[in-house]
C-alpha positions in Angstrom: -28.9 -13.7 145.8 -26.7 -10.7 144.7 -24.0 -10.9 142.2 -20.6 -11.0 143.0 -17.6 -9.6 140.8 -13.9 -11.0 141.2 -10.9 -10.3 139.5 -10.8 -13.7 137.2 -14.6 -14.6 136.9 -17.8 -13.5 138.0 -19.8 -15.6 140.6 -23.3 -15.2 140.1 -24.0 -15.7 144.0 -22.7 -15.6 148.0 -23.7 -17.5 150.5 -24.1 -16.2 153.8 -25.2 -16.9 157.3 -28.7 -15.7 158.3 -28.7 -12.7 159.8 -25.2 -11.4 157.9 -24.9 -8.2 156.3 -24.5 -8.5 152.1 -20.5 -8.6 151.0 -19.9 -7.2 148.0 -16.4 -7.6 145.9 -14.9 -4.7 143.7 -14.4 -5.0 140.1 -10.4 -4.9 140.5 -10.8 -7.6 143.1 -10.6 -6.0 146.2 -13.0 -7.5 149.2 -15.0 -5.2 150.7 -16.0 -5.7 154.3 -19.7 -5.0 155.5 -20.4 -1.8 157.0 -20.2 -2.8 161.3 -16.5 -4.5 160.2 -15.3 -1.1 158.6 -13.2 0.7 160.3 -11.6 3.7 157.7 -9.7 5.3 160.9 -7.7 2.0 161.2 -7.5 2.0 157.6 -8.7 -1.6 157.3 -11.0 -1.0 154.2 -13.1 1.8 153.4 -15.9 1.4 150.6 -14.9 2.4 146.9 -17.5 4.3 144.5 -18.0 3.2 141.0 -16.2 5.3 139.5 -12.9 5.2 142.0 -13.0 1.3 140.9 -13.3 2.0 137.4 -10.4 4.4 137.7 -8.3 2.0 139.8 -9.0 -0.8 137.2 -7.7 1.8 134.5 -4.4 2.8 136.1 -4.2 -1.1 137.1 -4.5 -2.0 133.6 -2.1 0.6 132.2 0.6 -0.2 135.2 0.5 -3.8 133.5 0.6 -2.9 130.0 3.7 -0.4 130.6 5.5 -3.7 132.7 4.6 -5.8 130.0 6.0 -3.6 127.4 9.2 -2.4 129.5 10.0 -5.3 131.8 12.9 -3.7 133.5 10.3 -2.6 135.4 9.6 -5.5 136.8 12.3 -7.2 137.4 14.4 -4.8 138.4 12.7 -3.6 141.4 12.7 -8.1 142.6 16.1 -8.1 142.0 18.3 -10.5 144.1 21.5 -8.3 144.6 22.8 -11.2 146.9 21.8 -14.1 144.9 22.1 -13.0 141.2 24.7 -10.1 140.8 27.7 -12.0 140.9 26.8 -14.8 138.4 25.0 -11.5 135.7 28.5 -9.8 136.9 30.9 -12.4 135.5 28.8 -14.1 132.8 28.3 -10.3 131.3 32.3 -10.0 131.7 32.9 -13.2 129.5 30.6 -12.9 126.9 31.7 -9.1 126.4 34.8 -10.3 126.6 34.1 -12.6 123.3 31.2 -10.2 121.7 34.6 -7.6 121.3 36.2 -10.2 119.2 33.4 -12.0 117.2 32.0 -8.1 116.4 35.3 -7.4 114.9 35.0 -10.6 112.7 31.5 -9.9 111.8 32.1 -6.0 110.6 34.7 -7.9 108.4 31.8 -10.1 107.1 29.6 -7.3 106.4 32.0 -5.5 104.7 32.5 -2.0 106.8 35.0 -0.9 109.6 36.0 -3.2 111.7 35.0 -0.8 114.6 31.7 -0.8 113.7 31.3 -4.6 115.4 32.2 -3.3 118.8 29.7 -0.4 118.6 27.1 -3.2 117.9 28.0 -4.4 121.2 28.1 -1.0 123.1 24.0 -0.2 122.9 22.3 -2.6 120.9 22.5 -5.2 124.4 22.1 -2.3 126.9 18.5 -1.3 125.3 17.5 -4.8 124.8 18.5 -5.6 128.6 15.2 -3.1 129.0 12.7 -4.2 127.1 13.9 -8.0 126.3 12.4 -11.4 127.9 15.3 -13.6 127.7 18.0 -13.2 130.7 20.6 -15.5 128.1 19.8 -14.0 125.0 23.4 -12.5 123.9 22.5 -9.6 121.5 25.1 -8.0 119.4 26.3 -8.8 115.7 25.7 -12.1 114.0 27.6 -13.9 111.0 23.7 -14.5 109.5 22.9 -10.7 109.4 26.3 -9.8 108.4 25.5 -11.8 105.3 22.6 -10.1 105.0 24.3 -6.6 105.2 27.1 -7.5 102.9 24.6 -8.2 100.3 22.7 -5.0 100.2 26.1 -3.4 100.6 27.8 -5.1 97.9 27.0 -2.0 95.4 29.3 0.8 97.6 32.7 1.0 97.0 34.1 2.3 99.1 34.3 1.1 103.1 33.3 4.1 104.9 30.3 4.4 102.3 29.6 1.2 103.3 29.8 1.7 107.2 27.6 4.9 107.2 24.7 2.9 105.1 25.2 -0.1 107.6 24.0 2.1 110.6 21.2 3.2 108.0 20.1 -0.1 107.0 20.0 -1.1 111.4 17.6 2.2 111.6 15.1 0.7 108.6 15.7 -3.1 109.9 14.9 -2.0 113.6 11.4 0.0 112.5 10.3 -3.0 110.2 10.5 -4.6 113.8 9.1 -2.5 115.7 6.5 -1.9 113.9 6.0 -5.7 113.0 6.3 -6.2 117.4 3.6 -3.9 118.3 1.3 -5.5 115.2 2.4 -8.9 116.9 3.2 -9.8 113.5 5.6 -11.9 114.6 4.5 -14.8 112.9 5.8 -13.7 109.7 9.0 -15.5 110.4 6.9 -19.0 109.9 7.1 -18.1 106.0 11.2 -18.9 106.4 11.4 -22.7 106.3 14.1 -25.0 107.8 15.2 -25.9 104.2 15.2 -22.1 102.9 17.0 -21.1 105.6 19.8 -24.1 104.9 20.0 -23.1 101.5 20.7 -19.4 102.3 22.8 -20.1 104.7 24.8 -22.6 102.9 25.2 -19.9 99.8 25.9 -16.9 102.2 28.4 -18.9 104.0 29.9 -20.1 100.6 29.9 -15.9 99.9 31.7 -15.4 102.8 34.8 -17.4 102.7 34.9 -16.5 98.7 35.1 -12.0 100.3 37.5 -13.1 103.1 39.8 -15.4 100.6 41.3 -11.3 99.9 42.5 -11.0 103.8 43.1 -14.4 103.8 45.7 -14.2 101.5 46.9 -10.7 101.8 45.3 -8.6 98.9 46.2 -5.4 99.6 45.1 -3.7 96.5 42.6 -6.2 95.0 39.5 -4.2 93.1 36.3 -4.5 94.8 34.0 -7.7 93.1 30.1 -7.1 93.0 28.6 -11.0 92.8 29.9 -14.4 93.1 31.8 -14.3 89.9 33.1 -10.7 89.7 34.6 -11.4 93.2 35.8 -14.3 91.8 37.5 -12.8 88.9 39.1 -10.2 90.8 40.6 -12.8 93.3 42.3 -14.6 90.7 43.5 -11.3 89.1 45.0 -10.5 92.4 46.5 -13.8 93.6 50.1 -13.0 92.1 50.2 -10.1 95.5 49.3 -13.0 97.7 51.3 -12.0 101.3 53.1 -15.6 102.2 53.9 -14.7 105.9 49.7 -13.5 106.3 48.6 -16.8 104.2 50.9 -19.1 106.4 49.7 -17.6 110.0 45.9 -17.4 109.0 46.1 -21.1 108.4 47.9 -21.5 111.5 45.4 -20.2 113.4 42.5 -21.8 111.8 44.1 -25.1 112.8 44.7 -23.3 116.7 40.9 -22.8 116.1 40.3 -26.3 115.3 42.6 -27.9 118.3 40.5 -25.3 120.6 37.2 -27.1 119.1 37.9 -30.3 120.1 39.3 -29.2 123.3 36.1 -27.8 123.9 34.5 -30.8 122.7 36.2 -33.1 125.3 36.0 -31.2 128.1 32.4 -30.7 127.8 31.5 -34.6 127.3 34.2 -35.2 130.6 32.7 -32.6 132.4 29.1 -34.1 131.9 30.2 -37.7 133.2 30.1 -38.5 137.2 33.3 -36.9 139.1 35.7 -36.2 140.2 37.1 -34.1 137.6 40.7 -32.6 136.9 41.6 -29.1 138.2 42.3 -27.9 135.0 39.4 -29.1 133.1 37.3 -26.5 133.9 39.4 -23.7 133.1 40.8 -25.4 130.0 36.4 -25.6 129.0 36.5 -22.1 129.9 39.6 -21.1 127.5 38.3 -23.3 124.8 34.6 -20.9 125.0 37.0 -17.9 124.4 39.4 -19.4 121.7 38.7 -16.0 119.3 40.7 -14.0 122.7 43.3 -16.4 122.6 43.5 -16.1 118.9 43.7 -12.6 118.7 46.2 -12.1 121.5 48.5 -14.6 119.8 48.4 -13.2 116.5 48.3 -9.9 117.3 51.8 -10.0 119.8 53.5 -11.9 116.4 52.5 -9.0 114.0 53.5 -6.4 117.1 56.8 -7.8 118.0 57.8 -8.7 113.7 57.5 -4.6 113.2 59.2 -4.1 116.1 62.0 -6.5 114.9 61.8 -5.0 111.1 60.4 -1.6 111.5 57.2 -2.0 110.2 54.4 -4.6 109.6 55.4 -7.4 107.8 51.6 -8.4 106.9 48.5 -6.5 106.8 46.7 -5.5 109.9 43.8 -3.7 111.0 45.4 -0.5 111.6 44.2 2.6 113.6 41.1 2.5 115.1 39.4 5.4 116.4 39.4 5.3 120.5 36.3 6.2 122.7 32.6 5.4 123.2 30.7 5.3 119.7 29.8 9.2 119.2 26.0 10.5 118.3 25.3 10.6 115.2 21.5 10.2 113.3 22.4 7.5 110.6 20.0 9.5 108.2 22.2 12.7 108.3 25.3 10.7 107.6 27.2 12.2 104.2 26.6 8.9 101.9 22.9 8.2 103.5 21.8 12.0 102.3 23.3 10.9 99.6 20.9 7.8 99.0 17.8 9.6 100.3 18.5 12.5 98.0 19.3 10.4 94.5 16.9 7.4 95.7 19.9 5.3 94.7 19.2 1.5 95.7 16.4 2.8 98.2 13.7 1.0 97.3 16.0 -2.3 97.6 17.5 -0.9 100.6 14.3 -1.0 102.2 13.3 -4.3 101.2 16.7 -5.1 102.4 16.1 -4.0 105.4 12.9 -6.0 106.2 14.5 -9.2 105.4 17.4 -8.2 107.7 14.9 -7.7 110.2 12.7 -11.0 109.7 16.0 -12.8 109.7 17.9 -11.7 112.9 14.5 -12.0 114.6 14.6 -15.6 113.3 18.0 -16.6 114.6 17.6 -14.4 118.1 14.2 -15.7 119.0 15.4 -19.8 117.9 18.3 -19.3 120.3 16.1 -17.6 123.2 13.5 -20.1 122.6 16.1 -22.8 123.3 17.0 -21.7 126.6 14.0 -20.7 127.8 12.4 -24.7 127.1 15.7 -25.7 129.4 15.3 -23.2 131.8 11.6 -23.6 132.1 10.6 -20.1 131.3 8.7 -18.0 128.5 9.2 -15.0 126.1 6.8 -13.2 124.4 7.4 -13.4 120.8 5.9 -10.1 119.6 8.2 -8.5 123.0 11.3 -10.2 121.9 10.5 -8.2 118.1 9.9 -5.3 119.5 12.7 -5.3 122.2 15.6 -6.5 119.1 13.8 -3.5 116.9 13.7 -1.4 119.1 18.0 -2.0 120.1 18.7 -1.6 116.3 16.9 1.4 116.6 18.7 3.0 118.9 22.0 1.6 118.3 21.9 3.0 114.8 22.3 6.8 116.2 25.2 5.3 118.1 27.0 3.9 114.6 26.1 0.1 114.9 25.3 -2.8 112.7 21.9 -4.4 112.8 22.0 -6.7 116.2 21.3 -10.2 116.5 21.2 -13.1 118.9 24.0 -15.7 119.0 23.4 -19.7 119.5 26.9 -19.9 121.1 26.9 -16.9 123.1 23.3 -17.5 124.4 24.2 -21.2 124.8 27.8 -19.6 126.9 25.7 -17.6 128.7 23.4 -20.6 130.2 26.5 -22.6 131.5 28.5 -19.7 132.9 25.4 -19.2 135.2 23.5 -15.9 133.9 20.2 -15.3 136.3 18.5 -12.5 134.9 19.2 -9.3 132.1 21.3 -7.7 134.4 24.1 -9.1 132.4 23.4 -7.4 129.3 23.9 -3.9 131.5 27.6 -5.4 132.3 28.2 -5.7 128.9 28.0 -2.0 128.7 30.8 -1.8 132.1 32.9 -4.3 129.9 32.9 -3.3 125.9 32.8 0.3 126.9 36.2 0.3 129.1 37.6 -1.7 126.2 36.6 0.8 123.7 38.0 3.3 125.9 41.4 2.0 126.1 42.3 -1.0 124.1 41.6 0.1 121.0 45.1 0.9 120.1 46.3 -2.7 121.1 43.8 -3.4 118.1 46.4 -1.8 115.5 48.2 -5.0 115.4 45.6 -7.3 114.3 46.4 -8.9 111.6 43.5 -9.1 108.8 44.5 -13.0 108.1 43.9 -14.2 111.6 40.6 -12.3 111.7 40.1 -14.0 108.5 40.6 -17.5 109.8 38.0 -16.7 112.9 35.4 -16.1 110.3 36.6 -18.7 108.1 36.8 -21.5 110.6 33.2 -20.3 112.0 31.6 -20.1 108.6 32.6 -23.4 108.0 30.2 -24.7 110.5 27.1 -22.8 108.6 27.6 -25.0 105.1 24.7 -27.5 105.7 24.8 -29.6 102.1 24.0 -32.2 104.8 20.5 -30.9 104.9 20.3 -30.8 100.9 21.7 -34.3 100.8 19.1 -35.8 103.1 16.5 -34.1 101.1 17.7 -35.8 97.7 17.8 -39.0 99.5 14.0 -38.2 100.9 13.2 -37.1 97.0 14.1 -40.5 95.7 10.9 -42.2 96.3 8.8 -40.0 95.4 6.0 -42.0 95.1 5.7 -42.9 99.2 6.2 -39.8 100.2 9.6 -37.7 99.3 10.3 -34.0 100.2 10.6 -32.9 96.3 9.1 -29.5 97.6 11.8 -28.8 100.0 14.3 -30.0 98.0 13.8 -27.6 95.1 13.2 -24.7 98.0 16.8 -25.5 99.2 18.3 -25.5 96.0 16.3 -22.3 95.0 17.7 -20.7 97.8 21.5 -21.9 96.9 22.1 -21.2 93.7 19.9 -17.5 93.8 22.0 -16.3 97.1 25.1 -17.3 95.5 24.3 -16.1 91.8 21.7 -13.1 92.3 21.9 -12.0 96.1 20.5 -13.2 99.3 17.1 -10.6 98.7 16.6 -12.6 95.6 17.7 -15.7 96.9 15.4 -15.8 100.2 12.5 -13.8 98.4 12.3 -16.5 95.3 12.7 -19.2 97.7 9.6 -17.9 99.9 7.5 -17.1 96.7 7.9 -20.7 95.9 6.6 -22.4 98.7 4.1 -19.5 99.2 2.9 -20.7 95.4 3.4 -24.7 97.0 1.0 -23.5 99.6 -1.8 -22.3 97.4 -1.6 -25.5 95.3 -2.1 -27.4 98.2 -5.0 -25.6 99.3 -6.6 -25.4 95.5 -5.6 -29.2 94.5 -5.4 -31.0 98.1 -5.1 -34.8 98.0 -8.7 -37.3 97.3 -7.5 -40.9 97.4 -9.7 -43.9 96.9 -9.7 -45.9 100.1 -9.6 -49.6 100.5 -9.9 -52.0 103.9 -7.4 -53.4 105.4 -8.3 -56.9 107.6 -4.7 -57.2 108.6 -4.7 -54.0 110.1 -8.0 -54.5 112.0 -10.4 -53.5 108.9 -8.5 -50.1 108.7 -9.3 -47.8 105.6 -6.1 -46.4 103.8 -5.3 -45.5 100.4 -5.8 -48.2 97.5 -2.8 -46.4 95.7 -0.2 -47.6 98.7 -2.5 -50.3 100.2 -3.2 -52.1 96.9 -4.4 -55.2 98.4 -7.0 -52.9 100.1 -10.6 -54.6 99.6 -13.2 -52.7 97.8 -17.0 -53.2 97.2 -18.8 -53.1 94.2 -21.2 -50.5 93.7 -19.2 -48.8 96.9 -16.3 -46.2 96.2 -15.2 -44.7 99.5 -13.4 -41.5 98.9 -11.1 -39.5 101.3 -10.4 -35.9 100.8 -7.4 -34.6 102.4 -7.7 -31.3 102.5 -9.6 -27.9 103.3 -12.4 -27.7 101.0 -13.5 -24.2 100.2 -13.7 -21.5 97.0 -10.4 -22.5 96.1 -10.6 -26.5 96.1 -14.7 -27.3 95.4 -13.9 -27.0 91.6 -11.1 -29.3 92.1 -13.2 -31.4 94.5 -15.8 -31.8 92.3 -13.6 -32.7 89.3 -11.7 -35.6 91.0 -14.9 -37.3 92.9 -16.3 -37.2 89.3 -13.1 -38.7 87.3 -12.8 -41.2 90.1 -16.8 -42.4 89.8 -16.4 -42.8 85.9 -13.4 -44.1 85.8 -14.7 -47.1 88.7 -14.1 -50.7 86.9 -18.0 -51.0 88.5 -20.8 -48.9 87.9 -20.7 -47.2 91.1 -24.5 -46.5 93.0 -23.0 -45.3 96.5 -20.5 -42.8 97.2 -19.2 -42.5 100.5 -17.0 -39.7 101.6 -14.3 -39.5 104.4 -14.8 -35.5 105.6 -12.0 -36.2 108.5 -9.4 -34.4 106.8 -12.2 -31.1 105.7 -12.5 -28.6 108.6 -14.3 -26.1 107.5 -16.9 -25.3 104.6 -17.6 -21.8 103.2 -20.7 -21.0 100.8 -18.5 -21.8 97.2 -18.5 -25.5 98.6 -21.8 -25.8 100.0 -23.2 -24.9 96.6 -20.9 -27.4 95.0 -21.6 -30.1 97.1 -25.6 -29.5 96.4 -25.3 -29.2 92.8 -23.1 -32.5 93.3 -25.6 -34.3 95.6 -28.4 -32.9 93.1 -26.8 -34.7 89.4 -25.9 -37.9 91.8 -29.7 -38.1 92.7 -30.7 -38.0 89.2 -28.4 -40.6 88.2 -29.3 -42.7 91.3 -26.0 -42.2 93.2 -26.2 -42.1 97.1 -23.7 -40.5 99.0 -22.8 -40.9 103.0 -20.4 -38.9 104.3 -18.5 -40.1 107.5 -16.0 -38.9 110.0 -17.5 -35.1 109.6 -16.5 -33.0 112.6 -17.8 -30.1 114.6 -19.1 -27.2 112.4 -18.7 -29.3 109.1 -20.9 -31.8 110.5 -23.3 -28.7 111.6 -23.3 -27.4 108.3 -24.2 -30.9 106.6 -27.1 -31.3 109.0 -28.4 -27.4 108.1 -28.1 -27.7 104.7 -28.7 -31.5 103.9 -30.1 -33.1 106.0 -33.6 -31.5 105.7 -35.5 -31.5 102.6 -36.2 -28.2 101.2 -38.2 -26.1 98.3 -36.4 -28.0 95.4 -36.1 -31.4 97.2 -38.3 -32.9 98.5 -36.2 -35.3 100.4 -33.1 -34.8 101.9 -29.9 -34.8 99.6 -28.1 -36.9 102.5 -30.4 -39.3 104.0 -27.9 -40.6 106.5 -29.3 -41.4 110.3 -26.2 -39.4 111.6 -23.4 -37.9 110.3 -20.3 -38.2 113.0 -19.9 -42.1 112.2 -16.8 -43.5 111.1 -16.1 -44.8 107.6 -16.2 -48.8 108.5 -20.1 -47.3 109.5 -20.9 -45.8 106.3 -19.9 -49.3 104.4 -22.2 -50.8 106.4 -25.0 -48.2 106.0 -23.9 -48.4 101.9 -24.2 -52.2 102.2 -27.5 -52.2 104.0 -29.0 -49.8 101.3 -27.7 -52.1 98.1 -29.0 -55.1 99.8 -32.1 -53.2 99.7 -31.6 -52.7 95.9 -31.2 -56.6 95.4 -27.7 -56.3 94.9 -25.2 -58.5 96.3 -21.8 -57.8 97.3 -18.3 -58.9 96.9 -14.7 -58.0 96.9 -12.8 -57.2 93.4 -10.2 -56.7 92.3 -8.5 -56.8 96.1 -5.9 -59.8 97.2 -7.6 -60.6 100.4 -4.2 -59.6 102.9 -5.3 -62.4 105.4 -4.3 -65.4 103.6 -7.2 -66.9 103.2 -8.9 -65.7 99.9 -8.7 -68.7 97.7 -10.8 -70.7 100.3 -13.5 -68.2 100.4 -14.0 -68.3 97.1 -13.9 -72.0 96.7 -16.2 -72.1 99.4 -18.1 -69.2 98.0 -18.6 -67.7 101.3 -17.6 -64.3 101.0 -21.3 -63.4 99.6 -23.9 -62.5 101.4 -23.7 -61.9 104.9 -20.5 -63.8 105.3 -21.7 -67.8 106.2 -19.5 -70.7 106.1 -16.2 -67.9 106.9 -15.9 -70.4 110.1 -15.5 -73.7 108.0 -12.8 -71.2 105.2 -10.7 -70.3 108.4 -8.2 -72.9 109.8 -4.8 -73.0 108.7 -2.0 -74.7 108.7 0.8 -73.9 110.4 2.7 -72.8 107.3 -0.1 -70.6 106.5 -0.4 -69.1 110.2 3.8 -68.6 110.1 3.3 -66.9 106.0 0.2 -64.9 107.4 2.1 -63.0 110.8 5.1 -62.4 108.8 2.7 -60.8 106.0 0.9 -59.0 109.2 4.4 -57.7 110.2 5.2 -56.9 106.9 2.4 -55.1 107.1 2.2 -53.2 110.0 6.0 -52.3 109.4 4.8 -50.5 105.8 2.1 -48.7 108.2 4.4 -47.1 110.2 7.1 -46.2 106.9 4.9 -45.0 104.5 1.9 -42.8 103.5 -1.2 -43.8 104.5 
């Protein structure tokens, strides 16, 4: 019968009634009728060459690929005007609303002109609207990256220095990702731990309240400190200028921030329970999500209406901030960026700088996407979502902005104010550019110390020492399995971010467990394994499981880990040590390959120079559990006799058989020897070893077990609560 082509598989036949004309089906998937049904006037279907379907599977293909990599494309044209634009309308609205404030708060973290926040908010989220996945990611500046931007602009001076490199560093930060999205080298980020990222975080958070202690308390003319203890220094030089009436309303309106917390806090867990529910509650919910507004507007009528009572500001404010939409300007053409590209100043760091910008506001955008698209029931493309924030920074840098990142409360705001699609990152745009347009001289009158307590009171809610304290608890005993690794990771990345810089910080901390990982995969894990009656004859390691039974003459061995070029040495070295260092000479070695899931040519000449010495000492081996192409590889190259051998160097009937099958096997083959066997060394866990010994029935093939096996009811009640005891340790510890 003829083949068939379809659009998802190929169908190698048709069948037809007798008589019937042949069907054939396109390549792009288009049925084509048989010649007496066509009818091309009617335009029903008409026959299509070769080459036409070649060419229509081409433009198909590159239709998809542009979608794929611009999705505007194709949601846009599905969009429910009805359904959607009210809920994208509002829920844009409100987070703009928010983005204005928190921007402001995070150009003060990074160290530049306060203006520079709400540019972030201007492009940055209209460009990812186009080419982003998530309809909830919230994409403008984040505290995380403003660390990061602080740190490589710690070395400048001077603040307008520092805002034109900022826009330089978003250009180099937004490549690395572009570049990185369209490799799909978005994996990258699976090199920054949970515990690395605590540490940093914890010492950049500890960085930030240590800068913003100067508007805090008022330092007009404090020098500029370079490190933890420089800062430091220059704070305490400075505290005599401390500005009372600034220090007294920034603490006030951390604790307005604090009250507007756990008003948030209540309403939410009220709002969750069955109804009905309070008028207010929902509004008062709704306030509490924009306490930075409400902060703002407070403090900034108290500084407006004290210099209209005493002429001029009584504290420090923000002062004059230039009105308008954020003007075109290449960031590399920028007076101090020539500057930089010219001397090479700081460019080679600048650059590395920038890539672990990059890696880590991908990081914190894609976790908070991520979230909402497992609750919503969605998916985003990774290597889309890199490209997409790259390709924002990008652009947003020739409009002035920081480097843009994703938000965990803004995306989570945006879920329960009801966004439905990206639309809401284009009213953004409506929103933060109106507000750019005409409020920014209500801006003047922000006082530096309330915009201190927003980022002091948020900051506060990075420092996770709760992280490092469960770790040193986990460390403790060490011997059943602590978290020593990601302890000393977390401290790493601490003490460097604080002490050296976050680059130094973050890229120690990686190099580490980088290092961690090659040890694992050059010394993994080979434990001696004993049997377990309790546990239904389980095998688990003698070291925890010390009452395991063992066999003389049997030493079964459990490698726990890949073996390959970089382990076989080690492999060899620890089967070896463990066989001489047996308290019985040892003529059976069986090894548990459960754990090994894949061999390369460095360990299948190791294991037959192993098998080879064993043979001449009269040492079997059977190795059990071996999987897929490990056991495929055993069977090619030892389980046939060849040129040097003439008998196989694994004479084993089969090779996927557990570990309780290769005892038996190893038993069956000593018996064969003459050699009896018997436990050692082992505390038999069922309760019953003293009787089998009396009764010497343990030898052999096990007789007279029946007449050993009736307890008392003491020893029933002492053997389940040793079983419990038991079974409890198998679910605690390491196996």
């Amino acid at each position: 019968m003829p083949g068939v082509t379809g659009t998802l598989r190929d169908v190698t036949s048709i069948s037809a009634p007798s008589g019937a004309e042949e069907r054939k089906v396109t390549r792009i998937g288009d049925w084509v009728a048989p010649p007496s049904q066509r009818r091309v006037a009617d335009g029903e279907y008409a026959k299509m060459a070769d080459g036409e379907g070649q060419a229509a599977s081409c433009i198909k293909y590159a239709a998809e690929s542009v979608v794929a990599r611009v999705p505007v494309l194709g949601w846009l044209p599905h969009y429910k005007w009805k359904q959607d634009f009210f809920y994208d309308f509002i829920g844009g609205a409100t987070i703009a609303l928010i983005c204005l404030v928190q921007t402001l708060a995070h150009a003060a973290i990074a160290t530049t002109n306060v203006i520079q926040g709400p540019y972030c908010a201007f492009v940055p989220p209209f460009v990812y609207a186009m080419l982003g996945t998530s309809p909830h990611a919230s994409i403008s500046s984040g505290a995380i990256a403003a660390i990061l931007i602080a740190d490589q602009l710690q070395y400048f001076h001077d603040i307008n220095e520092r805002t034109e490199l900022a826009s330089l560093l978003a250009l180099i930060s937004g490549m690395w990702l572009v570049t990185m999205g369209l490799c799909k080298a978005a994996y990258l980020v699976r090199f920054l731990s949970q515990s690395l990222i605590s540490g940093f975080v914890t010492g950049g958070s500890v960085l930030i309240i240590e800068g913003q202690l100067k508007n805090l308390l008022g330092l007009v003319n404090m020098r500029h400190g370079v490190g933890f203890i420089d800062t430091g220094m220059a704070l305490w030089d400075a505290l005599p200028q401390t500005n009372v009436v600034g220090l007294v309303l920034g603490l006030s309106m951390m604790g307005v921030l604090q009250l507007m917390m756990w008003l948030k806090k209540y309403t939410t867990a009220a709002l969750k329970k069955q109804g009905p529910h309070p008028s207010w509650m929902k509004p008062a919910k709704l306030l509490s999500e924009m306490k930075e507004l409400v902060l703002v507007a407070i403090s900034t009528t108290f500084a407006y209406v004290t210099a209209q009572m005493y002429g001029e500001t009584i504290l420090p404010v923000v002062g004059e901030i230039p009105p308008g939409l954020p003007p075109f300007k290449p960031p590399y053409d920028l007076p101090a960026s020539r500057t930089m590209l010219e001397t090479h100043y700081r460019l080679q760091e600048f650059i590395m700088g920038g890539f672990l910008v990059a890696l880590t506001s991908f990081l914190t955008t894609y976790a908070t996407s991520k979230k909402q698209a497992l609750h919503h029931g969605y998916q985003i493309d990774a290597s889309q979502e890199m490209f997409a924030l790259g390709m924002a920074g990008t652009c947003g840098s020739f409009f002035g902005s920081l480097t843009p990142s994703g938000s965990l409360s803004r995306t989570s705001l945006a879920s329960e104010v009801g966004v439905k699609t990206q639309m809401s990152g284009l009213m953004k745009i409506v929103v933060v550019g109106t507000s750019l347009s005409f409020l920014t001289p209500v801006l003047y009158y922000l006082p530096k110390a309330a915009l201190a307590a927003i980022i002091l009171r948020s900051t506060w809610t990075l420092v996770d020492f709760k992280t490092a304290r469960e770790l040193w608890n986990a460390w403790k005993p060490s011997k059943l399995g602590g978290m020593k690794r990601d302890a000393v990771v977390w401290w790493i990345s601490f003490f460097l971010t604080i002490f050296l810089g976050v680059l130094y910080g973050i890229g120690s901390a990686v190099l580490f467990s980088l290092l961690m990982i090659v040890r694992d995969a050059a010394m993994p894990r080979v434990v001696t394994l004993g049997q377990i009656e309790s546990l239904g004859n389980i095998w688990r390691d003698s070291e925890v499981w010390s009452e395991g039974r063992t066999f003389p003459g049997i030493l079964v061995i459990e490698f726990r880990g890949p073996l390959s070029f970089a382990s076989a040495d080690w492999f060899q070295e620890e089967l070896e040590r463990k066989r001489l260092s047996s308290p019985d000479q040892v003529e059976i070695m069986v090894l548990s390959f459960g754990s090994v899931h894949d061999l390369d040519k460095t360990a299948i000449e190791m294991l037959r120079e192993l098998l080879t010495e064993w043979r001449q000492r009269n040492v079997s081996c059977i190795i059990a559990d071996a999987k897929s192409r490990v056991r495929l590889l055993l069977e090619q190259y030892f389980a046939k006799a060849d040129k040097k051998n003439k008998a196989p160097l694994l004479d084993q009937p089969a090779f996927m058989i557990s570990v309780d099958d290769a005892v038996q096997l190893a038993k069956r083959m000593l018996s064969k020897r003459g050699r009896q066997i018997s436990c050692y060394n082992a505390r038999d866990d069922s309760g019953i070893e003293a009787r089998l010994r009396g009764s010497q029935g343990w030898r052999g093939s096990g007789a007279n077990l029946a007449a050993a096996a009736p307890r008392t009811g003491q020893e029933s009640a002492s053997a389940m609560e040793q079983g419990r005891s038991d079974w409890q340790r198998a679910n605690s510890t390491e196996k």
